[in-house]
C-alpha positions as CSV (number, residue, x, y, z in Angstrom):
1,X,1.7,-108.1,62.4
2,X,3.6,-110.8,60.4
3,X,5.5,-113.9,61.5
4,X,7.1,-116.6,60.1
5,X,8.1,-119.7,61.9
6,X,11.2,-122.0,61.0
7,X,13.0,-125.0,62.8
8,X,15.8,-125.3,64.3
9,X,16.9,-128.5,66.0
10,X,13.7,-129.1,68.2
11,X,13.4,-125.8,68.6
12,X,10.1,-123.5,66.4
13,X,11.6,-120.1,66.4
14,X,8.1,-117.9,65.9
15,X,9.1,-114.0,64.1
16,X,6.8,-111.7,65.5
17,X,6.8,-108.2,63.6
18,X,4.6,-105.1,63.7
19,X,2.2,-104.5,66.5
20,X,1.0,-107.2,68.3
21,X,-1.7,-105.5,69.9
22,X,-5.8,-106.6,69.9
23,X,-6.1,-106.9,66.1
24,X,-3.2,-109.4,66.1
25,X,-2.4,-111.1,69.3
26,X,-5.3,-113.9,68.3
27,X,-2.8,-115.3,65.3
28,X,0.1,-114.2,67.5
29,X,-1.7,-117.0,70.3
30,X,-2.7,-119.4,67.5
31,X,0.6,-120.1,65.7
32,X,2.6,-120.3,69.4
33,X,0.0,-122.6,70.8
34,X,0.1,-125.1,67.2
35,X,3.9,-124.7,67.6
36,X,3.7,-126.2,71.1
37,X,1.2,-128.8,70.3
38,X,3.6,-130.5,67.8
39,X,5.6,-131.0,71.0
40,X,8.2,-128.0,69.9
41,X,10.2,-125.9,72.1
42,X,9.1,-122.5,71.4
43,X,11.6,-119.2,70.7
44,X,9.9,-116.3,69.6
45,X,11.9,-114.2,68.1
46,X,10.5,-110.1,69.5
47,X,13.4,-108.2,67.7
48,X,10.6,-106.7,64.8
49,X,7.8,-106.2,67.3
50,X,6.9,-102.5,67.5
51,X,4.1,-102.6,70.0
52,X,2.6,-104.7,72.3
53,X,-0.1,-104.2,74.3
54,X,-1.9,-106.4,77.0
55,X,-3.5,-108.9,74.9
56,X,0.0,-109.9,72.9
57,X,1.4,-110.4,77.0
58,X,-1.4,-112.3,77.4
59,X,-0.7,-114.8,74.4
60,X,2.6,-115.0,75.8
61,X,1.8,-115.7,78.9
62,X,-0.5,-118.5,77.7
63,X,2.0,-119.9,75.5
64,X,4.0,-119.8,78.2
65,X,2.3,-121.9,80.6
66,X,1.0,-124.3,78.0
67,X,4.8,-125.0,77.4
68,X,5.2,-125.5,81.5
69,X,2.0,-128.0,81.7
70,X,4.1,-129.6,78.6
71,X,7.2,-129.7,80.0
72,X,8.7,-128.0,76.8
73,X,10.9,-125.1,77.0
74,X,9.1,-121.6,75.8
75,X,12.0,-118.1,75.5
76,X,11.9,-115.0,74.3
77,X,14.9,-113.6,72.0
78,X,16.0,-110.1,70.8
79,X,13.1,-108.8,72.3
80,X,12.7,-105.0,71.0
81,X,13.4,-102.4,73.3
82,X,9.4,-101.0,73.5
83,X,8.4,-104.4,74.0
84,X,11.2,-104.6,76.9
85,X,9.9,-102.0,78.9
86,X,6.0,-103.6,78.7
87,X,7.4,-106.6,79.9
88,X,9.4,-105.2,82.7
89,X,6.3,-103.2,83.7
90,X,4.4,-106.3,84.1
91,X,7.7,-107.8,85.9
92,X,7.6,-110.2,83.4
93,X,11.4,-110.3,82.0
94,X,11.4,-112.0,85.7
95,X,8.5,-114.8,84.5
96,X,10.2,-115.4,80.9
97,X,13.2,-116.8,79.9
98,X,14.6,-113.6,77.9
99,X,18.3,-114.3,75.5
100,X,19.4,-111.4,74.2
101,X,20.0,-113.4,70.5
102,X,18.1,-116.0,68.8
103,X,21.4,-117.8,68.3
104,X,21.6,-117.8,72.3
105,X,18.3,-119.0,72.4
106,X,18.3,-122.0,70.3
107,X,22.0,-122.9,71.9
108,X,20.0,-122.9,75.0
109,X,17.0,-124.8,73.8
110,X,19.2,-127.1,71.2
């Protein structure tokens, strides 16, 4: 897995690509979480990601709730068709805040 972060507005758009499975879901958790301790809104950007398994949900998820306990705004954008359908099985695309473009999503965030 790679990923790059950059800033926009107020907004840390984290790039997730490759698999974010158990090898890589512990830097996947690490950058989200630093993102939202600088006091960021969070957009990660999902179009790249391959494959994700239950562990990359899970650093979502806990990104996800840090940003609630927070009150900042964590979304997910362009979020790959494989790692649509994990999402949906786990009825999260209910839970997150899903744009179908990063420019939707840091118009939303902005």
């Amino acid at each position: 897995m790679k990923h790059t972060v950059r800033l926009e507005q107020d907004t840390a758009v984290v790039v997730l690509e490759g698999d974010v499975d158990l090898e890589h879901s512990p830097a996947a958790r690490k950058v989200l979480l630093e993102c939202l301790q600088q006091g960021r809104h969070v957009l990660v950007d999902m179009s790249g990601v391959s494959y994700i398994d239950s562990s990359g949900v899970a650093s979502l998820v806990e990104a996800f709730q840090n940003a609630r306990r927070k009150g900042t705004r964590f979304a997910l954008a362009a979020v790959s068709s494989s790692a649509l359908r994990v999402l949906e099985l786990a009825r999260l695309d209910k839970v997150f805040t899903i744009y179908r473009t990063v420019a939707d999503g840091t118009a939303g965030n902005g």
